[in-house]
mmCIF entry with sequence, helices, sheets and N, C-alpha, C, O atoms, coordinates in Angstrom:
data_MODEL
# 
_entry.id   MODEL 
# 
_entity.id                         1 
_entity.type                       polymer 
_entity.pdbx_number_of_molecules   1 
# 
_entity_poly.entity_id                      1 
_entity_poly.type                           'polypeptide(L)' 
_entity_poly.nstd_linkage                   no 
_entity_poly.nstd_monomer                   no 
_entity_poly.pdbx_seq_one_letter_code       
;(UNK)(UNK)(UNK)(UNK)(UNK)(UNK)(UNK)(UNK)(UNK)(UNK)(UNK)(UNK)(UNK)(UNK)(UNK)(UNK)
(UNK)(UNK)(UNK)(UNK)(UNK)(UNK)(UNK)(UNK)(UNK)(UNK)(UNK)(UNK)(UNK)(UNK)(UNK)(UNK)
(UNK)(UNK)(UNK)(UNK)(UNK)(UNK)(UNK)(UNK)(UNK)(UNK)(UNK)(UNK)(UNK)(UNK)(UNK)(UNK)
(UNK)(UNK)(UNK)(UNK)(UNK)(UNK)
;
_entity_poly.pdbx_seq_one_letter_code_can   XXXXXXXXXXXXXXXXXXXXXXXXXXXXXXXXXXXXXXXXXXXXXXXXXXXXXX 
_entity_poly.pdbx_strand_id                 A 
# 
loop_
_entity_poly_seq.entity_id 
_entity_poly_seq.num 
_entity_poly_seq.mon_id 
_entity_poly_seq.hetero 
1 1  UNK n 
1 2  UNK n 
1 3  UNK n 
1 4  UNK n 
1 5  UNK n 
1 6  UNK n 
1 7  UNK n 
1 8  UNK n 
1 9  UNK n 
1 10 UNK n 
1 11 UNK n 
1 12 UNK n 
1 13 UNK n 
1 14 UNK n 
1 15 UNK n 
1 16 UNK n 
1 17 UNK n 
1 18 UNK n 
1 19 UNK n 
1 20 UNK n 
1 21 UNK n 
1 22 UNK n 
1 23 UNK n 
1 24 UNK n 
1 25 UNK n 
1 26 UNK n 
1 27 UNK n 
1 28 UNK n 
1 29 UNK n 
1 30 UNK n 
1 31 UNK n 
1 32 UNK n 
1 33 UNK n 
1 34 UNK n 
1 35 UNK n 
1 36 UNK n 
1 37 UNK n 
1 38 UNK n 
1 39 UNK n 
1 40 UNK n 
1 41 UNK n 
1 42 UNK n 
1 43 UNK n 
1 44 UNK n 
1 45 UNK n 
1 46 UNK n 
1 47 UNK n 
1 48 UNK n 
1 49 UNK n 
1 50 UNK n 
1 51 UNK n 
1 52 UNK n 
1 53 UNK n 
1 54 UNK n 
# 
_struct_asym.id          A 
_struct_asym.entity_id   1 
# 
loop_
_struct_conf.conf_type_id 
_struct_conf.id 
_struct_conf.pdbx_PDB_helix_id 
_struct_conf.beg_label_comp_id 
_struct_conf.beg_label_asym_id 
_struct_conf.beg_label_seq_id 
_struct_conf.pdbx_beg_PDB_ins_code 
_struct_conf.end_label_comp_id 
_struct_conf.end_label_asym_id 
_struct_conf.end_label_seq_id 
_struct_conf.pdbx_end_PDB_ins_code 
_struct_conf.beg_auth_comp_id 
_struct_conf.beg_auth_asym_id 
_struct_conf.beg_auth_seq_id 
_struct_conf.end_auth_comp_id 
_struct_conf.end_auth_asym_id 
_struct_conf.end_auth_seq_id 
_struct_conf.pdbx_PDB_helix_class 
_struct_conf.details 
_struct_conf.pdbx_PDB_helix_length 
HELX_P HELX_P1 AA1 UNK A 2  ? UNK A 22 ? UNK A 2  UNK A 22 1 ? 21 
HELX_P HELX_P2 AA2 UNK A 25 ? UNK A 53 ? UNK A 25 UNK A 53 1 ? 29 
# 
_struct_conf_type.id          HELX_P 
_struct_conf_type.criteria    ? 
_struct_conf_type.reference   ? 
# 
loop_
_atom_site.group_PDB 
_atom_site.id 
_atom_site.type_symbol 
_atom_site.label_atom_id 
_atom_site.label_alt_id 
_atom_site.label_comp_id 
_atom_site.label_asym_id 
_atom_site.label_entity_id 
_atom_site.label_seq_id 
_atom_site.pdbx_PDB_ins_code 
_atom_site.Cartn_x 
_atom_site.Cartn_y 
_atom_site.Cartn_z 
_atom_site.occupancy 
_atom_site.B_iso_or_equiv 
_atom_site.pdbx_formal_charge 
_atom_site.auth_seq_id 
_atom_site.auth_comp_id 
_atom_site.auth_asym_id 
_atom_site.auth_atom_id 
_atom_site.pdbx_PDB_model_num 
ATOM 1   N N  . UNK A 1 1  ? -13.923 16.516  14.987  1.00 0.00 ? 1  UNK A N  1 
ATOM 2   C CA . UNK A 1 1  ? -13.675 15.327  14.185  1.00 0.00 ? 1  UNK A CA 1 
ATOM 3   C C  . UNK A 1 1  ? -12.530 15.562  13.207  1.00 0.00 ? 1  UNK A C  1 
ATOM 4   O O  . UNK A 1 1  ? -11.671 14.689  13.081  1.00 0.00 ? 1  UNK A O  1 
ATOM 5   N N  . UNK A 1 2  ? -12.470 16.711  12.501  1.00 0.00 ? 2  UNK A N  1 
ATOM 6   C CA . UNK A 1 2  ? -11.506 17.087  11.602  1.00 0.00 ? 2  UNK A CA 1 
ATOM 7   C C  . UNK A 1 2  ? -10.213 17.083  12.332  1.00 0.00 ? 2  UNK A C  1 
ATOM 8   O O  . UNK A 1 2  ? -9.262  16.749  11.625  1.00 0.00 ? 2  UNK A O  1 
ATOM 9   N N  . UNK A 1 3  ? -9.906  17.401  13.706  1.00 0.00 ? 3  UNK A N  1 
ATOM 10  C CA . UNK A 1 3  ? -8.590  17.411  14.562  1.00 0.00 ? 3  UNK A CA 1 
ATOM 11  C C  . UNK A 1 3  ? -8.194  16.308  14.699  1.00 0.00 ? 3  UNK A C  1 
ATOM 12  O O  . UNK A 1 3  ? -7.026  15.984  14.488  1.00 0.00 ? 3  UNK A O  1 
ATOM 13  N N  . UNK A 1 4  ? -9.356  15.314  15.187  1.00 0.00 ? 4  UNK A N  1 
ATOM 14  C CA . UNK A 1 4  ? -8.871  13.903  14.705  1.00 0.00 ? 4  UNK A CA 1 
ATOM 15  C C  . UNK A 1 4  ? -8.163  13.489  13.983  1.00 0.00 ? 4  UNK A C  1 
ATOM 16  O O  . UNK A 1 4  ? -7.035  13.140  14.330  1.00 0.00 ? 4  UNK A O  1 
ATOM 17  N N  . UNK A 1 5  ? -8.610  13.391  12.710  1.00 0.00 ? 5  UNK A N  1 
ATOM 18  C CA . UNK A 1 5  ? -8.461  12.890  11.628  1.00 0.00 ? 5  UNK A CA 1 
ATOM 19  C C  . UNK A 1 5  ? -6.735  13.526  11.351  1.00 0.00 ? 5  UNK A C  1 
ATOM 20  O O  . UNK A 1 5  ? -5.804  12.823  10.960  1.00 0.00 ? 5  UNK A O  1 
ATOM 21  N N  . UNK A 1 6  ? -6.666  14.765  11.621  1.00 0.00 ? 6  UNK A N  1 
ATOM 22  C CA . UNK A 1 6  ? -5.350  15.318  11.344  1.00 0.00 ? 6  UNK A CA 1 
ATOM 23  C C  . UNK A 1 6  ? -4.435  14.772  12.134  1.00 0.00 ? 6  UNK A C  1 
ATOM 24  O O  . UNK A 1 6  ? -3.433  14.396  11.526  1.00 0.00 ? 6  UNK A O  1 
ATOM 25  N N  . UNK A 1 7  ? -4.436  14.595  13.312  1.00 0.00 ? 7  UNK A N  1 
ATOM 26  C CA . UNK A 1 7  ? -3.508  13.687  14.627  1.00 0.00 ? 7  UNK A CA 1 
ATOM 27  C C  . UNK A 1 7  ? -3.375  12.154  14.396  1.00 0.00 ? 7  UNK A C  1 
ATOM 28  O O  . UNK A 1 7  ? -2.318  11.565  14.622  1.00 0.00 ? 7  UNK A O  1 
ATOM 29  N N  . UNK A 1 8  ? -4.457  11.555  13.949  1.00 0.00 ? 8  UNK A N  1 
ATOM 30  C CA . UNK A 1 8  ? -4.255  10.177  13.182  1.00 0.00 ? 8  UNK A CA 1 
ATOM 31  C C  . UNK A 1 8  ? -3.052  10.113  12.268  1.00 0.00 ? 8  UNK A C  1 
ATOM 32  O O  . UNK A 1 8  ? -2.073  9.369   12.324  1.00 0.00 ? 8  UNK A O  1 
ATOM 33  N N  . UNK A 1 9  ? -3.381  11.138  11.353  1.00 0.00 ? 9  UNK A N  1 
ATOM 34  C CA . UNK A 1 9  ? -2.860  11.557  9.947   1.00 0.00 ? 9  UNK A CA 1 
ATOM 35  C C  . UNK A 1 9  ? -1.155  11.511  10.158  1.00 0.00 ? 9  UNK A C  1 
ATOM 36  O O  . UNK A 1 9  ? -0.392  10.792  9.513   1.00 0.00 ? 9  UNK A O  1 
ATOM 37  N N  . UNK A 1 10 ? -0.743  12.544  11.312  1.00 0.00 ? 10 UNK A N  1 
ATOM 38  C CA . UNK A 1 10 ? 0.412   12.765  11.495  1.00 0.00 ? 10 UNK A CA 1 
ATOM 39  C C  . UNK A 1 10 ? 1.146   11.536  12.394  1.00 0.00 ? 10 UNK A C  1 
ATOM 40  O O  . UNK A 1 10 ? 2.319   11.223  12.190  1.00 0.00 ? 10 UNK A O  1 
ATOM 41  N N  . UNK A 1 11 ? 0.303   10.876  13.419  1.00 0.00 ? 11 UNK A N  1 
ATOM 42  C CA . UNK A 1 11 ? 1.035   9.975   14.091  1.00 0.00 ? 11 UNK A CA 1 
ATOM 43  C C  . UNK A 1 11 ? 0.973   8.509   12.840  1.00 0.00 ? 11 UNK A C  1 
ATOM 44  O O  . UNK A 1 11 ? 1.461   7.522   13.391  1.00 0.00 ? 11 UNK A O  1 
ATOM 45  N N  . UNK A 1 12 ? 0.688   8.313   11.943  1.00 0.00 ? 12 UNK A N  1 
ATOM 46  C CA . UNK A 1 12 ? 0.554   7.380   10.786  1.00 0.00 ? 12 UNK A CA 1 
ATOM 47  C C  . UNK A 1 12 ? 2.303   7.693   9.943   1.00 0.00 ? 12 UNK A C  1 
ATOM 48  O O  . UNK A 1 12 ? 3.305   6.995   9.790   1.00 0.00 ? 12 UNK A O  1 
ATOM 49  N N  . UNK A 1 13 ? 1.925   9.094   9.573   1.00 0.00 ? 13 UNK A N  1 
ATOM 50  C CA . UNK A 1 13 ? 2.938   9.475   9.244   1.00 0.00 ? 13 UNK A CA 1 
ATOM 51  C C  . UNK A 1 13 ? 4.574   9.139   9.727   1.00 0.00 ? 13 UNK A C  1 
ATOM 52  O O  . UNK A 1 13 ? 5.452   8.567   9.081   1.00 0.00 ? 13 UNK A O  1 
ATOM 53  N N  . UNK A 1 14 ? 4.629   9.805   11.309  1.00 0.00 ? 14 UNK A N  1 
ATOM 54  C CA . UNK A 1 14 ? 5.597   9.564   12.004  1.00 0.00 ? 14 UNK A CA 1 
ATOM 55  C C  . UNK A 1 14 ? 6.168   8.119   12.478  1.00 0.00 ? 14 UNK A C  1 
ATOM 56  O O  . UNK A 1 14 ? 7.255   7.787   12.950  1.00 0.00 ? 14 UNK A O  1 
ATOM 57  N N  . UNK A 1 15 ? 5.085   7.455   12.184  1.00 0.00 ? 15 UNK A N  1 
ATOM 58  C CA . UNK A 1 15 ? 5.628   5.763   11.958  1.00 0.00 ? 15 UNK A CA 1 
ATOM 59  C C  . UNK A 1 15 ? 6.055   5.449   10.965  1.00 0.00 ? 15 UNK A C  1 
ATOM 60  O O  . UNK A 1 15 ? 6.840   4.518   10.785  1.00 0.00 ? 15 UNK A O  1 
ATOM 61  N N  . UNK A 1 16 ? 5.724   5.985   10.368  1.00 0.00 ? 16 UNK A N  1 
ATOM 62  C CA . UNK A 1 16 ? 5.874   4.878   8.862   1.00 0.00 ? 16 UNK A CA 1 
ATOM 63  C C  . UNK A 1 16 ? 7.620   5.825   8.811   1.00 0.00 ? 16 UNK A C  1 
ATOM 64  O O  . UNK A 1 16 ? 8.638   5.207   8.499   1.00 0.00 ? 16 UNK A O  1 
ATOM 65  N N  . UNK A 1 17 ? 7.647   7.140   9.122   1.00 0.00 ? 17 UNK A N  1 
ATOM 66  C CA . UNK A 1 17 ? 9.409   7.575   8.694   1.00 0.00 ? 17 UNK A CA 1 
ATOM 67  C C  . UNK A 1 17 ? 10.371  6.720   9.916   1.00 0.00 ? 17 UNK A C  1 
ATOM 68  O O  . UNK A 1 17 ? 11.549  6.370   9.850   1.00 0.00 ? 17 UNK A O  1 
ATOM 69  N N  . UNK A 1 18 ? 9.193   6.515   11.221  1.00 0.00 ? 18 UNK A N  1 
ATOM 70  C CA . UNK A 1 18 ? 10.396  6.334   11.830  1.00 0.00 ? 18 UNK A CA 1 
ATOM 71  C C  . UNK A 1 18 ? 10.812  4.522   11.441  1.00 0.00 ? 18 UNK A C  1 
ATOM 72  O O  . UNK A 1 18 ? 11.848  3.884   11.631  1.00 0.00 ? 18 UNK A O  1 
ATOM 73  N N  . UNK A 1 19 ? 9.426   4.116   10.810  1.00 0.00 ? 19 UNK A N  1 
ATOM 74  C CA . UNK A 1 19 ? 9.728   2.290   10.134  1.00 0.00 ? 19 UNK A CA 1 
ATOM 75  C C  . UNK A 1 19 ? 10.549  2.573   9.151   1.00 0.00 ? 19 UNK A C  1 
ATOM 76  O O  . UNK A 1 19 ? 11.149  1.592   8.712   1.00 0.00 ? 19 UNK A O  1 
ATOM 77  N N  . UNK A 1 20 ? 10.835  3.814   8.543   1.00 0.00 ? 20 UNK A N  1 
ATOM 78  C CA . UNK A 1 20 ? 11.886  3.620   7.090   1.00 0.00 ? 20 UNK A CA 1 
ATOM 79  C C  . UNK A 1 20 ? 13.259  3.729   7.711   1.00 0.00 ? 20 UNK A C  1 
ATOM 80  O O  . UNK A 1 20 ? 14.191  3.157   7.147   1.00 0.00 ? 20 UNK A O  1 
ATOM 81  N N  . UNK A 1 21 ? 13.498  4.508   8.982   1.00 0.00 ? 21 UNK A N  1 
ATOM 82  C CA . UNK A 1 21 ? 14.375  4.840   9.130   1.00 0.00 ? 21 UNK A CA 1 
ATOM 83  C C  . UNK A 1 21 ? 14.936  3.770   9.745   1.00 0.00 ? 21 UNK A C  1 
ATOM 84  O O  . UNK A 1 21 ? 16.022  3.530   9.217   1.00 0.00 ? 21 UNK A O  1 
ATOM 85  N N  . UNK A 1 22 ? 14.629  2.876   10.795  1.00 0.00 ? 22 UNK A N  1 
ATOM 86  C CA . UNK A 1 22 ? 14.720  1.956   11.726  1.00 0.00 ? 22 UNK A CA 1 
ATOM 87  C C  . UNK A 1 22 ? 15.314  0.718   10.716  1.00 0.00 ? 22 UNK A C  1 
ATOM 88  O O  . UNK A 1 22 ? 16.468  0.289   10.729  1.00 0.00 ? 22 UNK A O  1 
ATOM 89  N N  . UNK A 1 23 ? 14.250  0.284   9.878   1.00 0.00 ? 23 UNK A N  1 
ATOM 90  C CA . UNK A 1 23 ? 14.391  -1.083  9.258   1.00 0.00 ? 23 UNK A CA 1 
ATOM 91  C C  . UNK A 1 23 ? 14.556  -0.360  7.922   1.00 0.00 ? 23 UNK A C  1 
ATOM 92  O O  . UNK A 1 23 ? 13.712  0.534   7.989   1.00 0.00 ? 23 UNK A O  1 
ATOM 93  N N  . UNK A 1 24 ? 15.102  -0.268  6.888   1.00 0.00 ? 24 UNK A N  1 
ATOM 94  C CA . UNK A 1 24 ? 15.080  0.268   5.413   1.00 0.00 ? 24 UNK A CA 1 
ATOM 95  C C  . UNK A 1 24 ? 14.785  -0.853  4.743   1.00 0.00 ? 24 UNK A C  1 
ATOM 96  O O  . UNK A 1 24 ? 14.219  -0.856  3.650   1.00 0.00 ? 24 UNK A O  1 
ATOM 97  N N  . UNK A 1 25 ? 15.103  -1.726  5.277   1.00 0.00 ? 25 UNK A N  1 
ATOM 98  C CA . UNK A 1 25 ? 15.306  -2.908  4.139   1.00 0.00 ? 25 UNK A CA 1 
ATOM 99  C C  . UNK A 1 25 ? 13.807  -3.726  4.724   1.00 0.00 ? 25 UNK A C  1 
ATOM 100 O O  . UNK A 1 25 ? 13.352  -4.322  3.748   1.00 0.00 ? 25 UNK A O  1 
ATOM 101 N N  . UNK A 1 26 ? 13.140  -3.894  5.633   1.00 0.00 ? 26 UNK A N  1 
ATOM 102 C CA . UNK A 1 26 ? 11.971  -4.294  6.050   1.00 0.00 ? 26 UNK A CA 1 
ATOM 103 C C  . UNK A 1 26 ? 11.090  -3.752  5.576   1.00 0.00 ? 26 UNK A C  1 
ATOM 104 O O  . UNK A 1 26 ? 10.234  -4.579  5.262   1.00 0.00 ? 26 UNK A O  1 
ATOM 105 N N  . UNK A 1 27 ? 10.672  -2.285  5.221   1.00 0.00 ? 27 UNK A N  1 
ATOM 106 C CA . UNK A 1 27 ? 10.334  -1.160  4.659   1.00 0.00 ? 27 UNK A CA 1 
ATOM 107 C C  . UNK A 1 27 ? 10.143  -1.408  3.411   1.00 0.00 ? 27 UNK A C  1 
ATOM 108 O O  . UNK A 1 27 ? 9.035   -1.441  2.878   1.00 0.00 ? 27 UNK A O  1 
ATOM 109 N N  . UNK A 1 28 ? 11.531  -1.657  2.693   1.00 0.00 ? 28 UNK A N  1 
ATOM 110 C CA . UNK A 1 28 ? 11.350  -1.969  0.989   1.00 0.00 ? 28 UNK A CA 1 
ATOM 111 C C  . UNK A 1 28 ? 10.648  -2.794  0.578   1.00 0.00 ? 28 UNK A C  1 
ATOM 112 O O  . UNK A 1 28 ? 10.026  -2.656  -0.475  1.00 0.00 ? 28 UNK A O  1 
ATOM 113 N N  . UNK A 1 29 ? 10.561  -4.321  1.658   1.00 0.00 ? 29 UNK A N  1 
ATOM 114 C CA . UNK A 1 29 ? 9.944   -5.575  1.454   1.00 0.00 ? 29 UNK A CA 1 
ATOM 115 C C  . UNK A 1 29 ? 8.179   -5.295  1.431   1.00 0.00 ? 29 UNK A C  1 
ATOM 116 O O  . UNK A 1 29 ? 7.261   -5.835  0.815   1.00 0.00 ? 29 UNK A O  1 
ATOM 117 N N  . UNK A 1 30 ? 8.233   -4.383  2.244   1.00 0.00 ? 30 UNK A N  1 
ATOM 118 C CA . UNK A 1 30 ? 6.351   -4.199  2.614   1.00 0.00 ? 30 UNK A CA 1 
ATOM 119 C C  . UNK A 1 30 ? 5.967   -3.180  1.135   1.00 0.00 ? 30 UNK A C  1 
ATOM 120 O O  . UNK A 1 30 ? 4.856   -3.179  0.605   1.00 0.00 ? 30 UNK A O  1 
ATOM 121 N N  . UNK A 1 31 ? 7.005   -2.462  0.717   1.00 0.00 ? 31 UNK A N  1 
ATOM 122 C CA . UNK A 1 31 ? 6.276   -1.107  -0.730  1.00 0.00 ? 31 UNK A CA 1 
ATOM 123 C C  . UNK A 1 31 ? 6.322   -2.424  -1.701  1.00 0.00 ? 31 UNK A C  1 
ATOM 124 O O  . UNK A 1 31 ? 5.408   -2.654  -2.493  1.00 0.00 ? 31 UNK A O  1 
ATOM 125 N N  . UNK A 1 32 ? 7.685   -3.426  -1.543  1.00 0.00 ? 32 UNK A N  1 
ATOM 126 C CA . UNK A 1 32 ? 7.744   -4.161  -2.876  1.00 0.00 ? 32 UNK A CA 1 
ATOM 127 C C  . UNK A 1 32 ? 6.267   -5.494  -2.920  1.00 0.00 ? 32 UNK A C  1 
ATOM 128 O O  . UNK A 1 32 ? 5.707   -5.881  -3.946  1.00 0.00 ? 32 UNK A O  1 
ATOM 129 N N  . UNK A 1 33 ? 5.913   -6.006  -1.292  1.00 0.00 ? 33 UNK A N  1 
ATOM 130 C CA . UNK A 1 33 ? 4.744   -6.946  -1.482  1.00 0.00 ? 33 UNK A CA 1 
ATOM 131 C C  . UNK A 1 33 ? 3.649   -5.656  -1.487  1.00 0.00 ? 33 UNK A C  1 
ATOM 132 O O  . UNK A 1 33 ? 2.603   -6.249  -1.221  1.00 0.00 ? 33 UNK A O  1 
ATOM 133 N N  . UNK A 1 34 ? 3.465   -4.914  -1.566  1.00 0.00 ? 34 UNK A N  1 
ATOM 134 C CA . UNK A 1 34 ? 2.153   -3.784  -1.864  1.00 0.00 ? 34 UNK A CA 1 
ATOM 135 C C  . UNK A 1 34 ? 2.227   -3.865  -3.258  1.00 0.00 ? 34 UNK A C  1 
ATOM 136 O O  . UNK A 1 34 ? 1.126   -4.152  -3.728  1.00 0.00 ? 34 UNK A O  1 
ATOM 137 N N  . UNK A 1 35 ? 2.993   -3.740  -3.995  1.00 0.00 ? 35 UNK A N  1 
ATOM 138 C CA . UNK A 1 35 ? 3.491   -3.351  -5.442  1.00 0.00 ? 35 UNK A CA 1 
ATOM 139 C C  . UNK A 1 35 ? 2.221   -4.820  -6.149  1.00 0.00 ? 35 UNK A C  1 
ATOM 140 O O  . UNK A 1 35 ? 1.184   -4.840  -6.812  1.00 0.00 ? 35 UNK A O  1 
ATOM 141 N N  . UNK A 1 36 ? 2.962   -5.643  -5.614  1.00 0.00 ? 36 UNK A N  1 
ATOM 142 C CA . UNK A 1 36 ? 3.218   -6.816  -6.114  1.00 0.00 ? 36 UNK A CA 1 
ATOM 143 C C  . UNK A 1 36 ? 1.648   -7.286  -6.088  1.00 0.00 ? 36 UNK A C  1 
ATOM 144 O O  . UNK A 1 36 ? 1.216   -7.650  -7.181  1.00 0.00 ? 36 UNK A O  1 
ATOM 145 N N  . UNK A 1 37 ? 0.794   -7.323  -5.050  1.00 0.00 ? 37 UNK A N  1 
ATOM 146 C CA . UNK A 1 37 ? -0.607  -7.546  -4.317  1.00 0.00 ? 37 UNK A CA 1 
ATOM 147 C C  . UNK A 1 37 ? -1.108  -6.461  -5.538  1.00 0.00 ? 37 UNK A C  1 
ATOM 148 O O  . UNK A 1 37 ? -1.777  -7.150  -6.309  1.00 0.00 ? 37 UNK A O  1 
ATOM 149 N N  . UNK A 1 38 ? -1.058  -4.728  -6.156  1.00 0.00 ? 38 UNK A N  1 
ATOM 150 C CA . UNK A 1 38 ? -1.523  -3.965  -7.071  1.00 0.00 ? 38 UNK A CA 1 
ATOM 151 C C  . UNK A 1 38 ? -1.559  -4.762  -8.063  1.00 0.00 ? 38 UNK A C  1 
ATOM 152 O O  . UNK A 1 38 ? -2.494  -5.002  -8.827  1.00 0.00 ? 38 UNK A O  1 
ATOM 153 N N  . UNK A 1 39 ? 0.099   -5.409  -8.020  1.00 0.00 ? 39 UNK A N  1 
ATOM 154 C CA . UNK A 1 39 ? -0.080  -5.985  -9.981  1.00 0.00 ? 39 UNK A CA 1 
ATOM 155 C C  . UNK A 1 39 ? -1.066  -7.013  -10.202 1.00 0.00 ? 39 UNK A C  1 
ATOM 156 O O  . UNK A 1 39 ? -1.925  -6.866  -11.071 1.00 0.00 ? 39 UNK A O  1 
ATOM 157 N N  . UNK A 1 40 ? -1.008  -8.004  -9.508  1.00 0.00 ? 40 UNK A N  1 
ATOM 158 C CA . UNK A 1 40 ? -2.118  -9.069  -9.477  1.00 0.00 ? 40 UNK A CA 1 
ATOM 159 C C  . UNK A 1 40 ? -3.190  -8.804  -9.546  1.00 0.00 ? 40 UNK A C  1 
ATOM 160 O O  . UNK A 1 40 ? -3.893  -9.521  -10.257 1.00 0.00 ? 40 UNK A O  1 
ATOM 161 N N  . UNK A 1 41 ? -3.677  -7.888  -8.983  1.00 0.00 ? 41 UNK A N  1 
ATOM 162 C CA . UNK A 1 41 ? -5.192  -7.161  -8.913  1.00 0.00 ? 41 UNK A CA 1 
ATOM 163 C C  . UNK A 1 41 ? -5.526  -7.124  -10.148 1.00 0.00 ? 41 UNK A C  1 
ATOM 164 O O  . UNK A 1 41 ? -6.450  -7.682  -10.740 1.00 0.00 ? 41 UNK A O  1 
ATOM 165 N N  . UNK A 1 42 ? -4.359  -6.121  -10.659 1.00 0.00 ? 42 UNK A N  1 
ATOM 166 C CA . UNK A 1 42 ? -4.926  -5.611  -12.073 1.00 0.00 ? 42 UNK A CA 1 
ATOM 167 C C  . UNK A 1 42 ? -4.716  -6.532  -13.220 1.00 0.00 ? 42 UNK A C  1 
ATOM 168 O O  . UNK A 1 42 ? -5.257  -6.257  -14.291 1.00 0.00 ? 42 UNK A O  1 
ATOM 169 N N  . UNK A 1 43 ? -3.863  -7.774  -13.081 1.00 0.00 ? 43 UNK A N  1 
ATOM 170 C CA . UNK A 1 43 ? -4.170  -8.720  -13.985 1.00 0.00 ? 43 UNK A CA 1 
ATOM 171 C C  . UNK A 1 43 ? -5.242  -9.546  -13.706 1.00 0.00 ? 43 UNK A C  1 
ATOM 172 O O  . UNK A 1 43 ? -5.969  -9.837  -14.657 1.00 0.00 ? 43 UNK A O  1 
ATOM 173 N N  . UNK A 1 44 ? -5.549  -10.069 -12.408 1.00 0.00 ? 44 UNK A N  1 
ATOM 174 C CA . UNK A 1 44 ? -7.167  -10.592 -12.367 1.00 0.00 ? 44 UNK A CA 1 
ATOM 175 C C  . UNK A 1 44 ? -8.196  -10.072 -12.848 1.00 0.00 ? 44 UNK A C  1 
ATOM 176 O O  . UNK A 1 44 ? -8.971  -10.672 -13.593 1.00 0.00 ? 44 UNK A O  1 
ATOM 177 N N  . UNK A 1 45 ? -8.380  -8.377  -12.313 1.00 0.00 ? 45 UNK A N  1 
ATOM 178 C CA . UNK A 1 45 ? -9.298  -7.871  -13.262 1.00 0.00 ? 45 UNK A CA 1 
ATOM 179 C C  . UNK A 1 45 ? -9.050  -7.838  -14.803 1.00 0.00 ? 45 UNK A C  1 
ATOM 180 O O  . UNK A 1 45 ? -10.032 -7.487  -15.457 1.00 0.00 ? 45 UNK A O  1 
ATOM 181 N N  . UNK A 1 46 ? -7.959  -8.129  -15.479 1.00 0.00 ? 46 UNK A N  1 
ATOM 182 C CA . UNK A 1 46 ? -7.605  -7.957  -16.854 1.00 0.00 ? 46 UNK A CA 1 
ATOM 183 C C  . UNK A 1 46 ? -8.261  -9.313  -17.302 1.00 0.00 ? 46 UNK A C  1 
ATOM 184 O O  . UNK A 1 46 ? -9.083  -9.333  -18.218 1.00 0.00 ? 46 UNK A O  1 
ATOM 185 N N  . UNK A 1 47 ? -7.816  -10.616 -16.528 1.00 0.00 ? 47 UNK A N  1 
ATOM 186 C CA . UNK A 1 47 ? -8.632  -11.684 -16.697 1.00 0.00 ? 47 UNK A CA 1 
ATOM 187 C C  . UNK A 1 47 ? -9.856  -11.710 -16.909 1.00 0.00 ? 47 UNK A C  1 
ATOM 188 O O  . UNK A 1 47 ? -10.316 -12.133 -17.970 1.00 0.00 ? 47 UNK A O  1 
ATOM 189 N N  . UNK A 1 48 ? -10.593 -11.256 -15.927 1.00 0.00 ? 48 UNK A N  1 
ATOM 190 C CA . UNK A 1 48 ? -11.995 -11.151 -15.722 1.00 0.00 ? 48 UNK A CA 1 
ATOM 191 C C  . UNK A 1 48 ? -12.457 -10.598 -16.856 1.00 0.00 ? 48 UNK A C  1 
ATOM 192 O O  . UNK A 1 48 ? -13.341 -11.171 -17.493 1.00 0.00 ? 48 UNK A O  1 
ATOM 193 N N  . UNK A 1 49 ? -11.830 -9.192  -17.342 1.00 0.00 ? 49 UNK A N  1 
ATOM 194 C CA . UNK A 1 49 ? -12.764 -8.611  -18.125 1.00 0.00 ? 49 UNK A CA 1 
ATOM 195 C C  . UNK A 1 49 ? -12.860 -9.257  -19.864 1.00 0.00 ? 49 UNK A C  1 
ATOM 196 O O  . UNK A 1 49 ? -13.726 -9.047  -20.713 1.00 0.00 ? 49 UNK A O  1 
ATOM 197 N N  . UNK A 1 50 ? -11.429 -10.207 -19.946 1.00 0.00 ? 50 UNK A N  1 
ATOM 198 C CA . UNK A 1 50 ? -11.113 -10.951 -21.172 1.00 0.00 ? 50 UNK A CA 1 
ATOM 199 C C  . UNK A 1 50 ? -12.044 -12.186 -20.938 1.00 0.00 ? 50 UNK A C  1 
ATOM 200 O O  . UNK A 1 50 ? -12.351 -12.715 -22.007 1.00 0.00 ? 50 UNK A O  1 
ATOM 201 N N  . UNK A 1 51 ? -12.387 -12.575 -20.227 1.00 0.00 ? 51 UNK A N  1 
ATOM 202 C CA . UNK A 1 51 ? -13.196 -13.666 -20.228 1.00 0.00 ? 51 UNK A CA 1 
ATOM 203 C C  . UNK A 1 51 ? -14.691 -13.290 -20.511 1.00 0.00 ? 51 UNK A C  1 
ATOM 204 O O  . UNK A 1 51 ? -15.550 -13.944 -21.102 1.00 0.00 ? 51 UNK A O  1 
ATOM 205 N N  . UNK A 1 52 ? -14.750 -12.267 -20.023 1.00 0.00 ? 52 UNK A N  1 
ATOM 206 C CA . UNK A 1 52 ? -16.186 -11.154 -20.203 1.00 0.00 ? 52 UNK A CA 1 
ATOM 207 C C  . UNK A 1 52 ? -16.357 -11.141 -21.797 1.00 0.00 ? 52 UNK A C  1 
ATOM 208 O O  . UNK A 1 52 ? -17.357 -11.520 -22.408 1.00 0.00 ? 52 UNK A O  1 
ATOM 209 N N  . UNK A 1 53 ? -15.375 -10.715 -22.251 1.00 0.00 ? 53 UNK A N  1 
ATOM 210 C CA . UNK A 1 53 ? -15.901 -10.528 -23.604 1.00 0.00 ? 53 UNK A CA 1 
ATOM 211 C C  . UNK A 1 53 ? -16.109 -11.640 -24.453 1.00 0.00 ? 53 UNK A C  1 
ATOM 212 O O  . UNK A 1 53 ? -16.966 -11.691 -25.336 1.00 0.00 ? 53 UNK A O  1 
ATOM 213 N N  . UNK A 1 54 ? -14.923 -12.945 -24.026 1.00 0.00 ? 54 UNK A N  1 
ATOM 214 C CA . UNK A 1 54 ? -15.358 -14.467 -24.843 1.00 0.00 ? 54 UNK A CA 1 
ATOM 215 C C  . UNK A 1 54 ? -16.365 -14.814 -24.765 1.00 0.00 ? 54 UNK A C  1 
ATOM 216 O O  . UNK A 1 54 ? -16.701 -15.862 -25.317 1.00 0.00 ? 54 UNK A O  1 
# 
């Protein structure tokens, strides 16, 4: 199971360099909407927890 997990690991890997390398600018768009999907998170929960305390 652990060999698995390591061969997953590396063929995950080897996509994602060969997606940076291929498209760079397609690449930037997917880290910058990841970014973007984090920040929201953490202002909803910032919401949530300000409403918590009113």
């Amino acid at each position: 199971m652990a060999q698995a997990k390591k061969v997953a690991m590396w063929i995950l890997v080897i996509f994602v360099i060969y997606t940076i390398i291929t498209s760079p600018v397609r690449a930037a768009e997917l880290v910058q909407s990841g970014f973007v999907g984090i920040s929201d998170a953490a202002k909803a929960v910032g919401a949530f927890m300000t409403g918590l305390v009113r």
